[in-house]
C-alpha positions in Angstrom: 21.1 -58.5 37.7 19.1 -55.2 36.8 17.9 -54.7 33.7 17.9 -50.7 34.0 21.7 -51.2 35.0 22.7 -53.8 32.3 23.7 -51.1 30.0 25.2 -48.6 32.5 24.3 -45.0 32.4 26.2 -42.5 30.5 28.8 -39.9 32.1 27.1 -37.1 33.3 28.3 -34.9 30.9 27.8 -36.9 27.9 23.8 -37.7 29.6 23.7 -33.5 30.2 25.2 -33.2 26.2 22.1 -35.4 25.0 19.3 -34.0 27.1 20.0 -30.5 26.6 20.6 -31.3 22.4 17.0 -33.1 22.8 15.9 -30.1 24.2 17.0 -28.0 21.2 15.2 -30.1 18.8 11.8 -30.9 20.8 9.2 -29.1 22.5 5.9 -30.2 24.0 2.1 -29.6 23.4 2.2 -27.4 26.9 4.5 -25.3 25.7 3.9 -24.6 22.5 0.2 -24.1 23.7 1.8 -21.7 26.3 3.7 -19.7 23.6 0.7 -19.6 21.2 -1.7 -18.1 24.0 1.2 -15.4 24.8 1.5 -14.9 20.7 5.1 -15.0 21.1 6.4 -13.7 18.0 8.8 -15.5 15.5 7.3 -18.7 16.1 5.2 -20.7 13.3 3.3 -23.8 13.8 3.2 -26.7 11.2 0.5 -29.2 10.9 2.4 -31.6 8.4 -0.8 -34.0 8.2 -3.0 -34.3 5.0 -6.0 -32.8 4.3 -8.1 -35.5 5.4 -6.6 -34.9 9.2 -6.2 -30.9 8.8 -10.1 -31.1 8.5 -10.7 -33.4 11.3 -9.3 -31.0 13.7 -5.9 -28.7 13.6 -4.3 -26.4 16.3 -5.3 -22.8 16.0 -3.3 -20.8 14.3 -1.3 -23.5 12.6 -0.2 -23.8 9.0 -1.0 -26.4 6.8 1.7 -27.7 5.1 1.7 -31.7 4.3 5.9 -32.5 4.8 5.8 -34.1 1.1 5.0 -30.2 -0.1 7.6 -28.5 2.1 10.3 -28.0 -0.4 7.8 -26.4 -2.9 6.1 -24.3 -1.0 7.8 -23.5 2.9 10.0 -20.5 1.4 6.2 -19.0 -0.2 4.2 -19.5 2.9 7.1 -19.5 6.3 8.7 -16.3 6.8 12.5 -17.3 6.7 13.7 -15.8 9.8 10.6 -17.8 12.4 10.8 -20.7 14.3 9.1 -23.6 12.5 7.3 -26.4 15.2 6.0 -29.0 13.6 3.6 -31.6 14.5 1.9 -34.8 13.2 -1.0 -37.2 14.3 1.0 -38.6 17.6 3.8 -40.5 19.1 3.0 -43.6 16.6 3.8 -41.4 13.5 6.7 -39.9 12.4 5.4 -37.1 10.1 6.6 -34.5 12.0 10.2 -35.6 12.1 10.0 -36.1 8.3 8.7 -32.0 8.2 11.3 -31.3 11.0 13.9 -32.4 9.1 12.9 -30.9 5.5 12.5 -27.1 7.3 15.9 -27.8 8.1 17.3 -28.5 5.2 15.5 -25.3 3.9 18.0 -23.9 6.5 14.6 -22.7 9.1 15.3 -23.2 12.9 12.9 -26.5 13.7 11.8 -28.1 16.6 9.4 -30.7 16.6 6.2 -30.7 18.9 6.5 -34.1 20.5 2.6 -35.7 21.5 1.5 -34.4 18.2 -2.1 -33.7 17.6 -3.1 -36.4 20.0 -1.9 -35.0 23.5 -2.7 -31.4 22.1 -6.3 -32.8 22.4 -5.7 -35.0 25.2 -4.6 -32.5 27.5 -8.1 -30.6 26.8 -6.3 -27.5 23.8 -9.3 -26.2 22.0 -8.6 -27.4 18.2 -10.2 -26.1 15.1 -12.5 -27.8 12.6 -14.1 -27.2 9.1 -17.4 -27.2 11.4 -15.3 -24.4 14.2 -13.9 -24.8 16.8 -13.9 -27.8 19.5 -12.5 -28.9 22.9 -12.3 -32.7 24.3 -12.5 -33.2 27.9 -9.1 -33.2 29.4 -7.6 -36.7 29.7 -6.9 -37.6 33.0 -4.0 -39.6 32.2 -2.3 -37.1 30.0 -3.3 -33.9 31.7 -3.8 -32.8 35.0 -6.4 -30.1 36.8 -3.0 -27.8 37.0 -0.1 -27.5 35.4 2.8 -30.2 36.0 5.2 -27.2 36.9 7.5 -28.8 34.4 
């Protein structure tokens, strides 16, 4: 028997329902590093990590704003009418869905950066330090020489 078949796939309109909501509420380090070197306008990122991390390394350009101070402060610091991405360590933490879902809930437009901090160095983004900026060498299992066209 096949495992990938032992739950059988969903109707392709209830699969193209899920993908494109998925869509809606994620974006990845590729893009969003795409957007910030265009300066699209509207478009505010969130580094939800604590102080410890934001000093170890951060996008540029982003915000700092731990999720557990969110409530307090997002309406003081995030323009009400941008789009908030948020973004956390990486794929083994869920900070950013916790931010995610707390802009929300302030009524802001959300996505969430899927990859987190982790591919955005991974795939060879400059980050910024207390000590200035920095860039890793690309990972080749992350990142390719080009883009993936995706």
């Amino acid at each position: 028997m096949s495992k990938v078949l032992a739950v059988p796939p969903a109707p392709p309109a209830a699969a193209a329902a899920h993908f494109a909501a998925q869509l809606a509420y994620q974006t990845d380090v590729s893009d969003v590093y795409a957007d910030l070197a265009a300066t699209v306008p509207g478009l505010v990122v969130v580094d939800a990590r604590g102080v410890e991390a934001w000093r170890h390394g951060r996008l540029p350009g982003a915000l700092h704003l731990p999720h557990q101070e969110i409530a307090a402060r997002a309406a003081d610091v995030v323009p009400a009418d941008t789009v908030v991405v948020t973004y956390c360590w990486g794929p083994g933490c869920n900070g950013a869905t916790r931010a995610a879902l707390r802009f929300a809930a302030l009524g802001y437009q959300v996505k969430e950066m899927i990859g987190g901090y982790e591919y955005w160095v991974r795939e060879g983004f400059e980050v910024v330090t207390d000590a200035g900026p920095r860039r890793a060498r690309v990972d080749e299992l992350t990142a390719v020489a080009a883009s993936c066209d995706c």
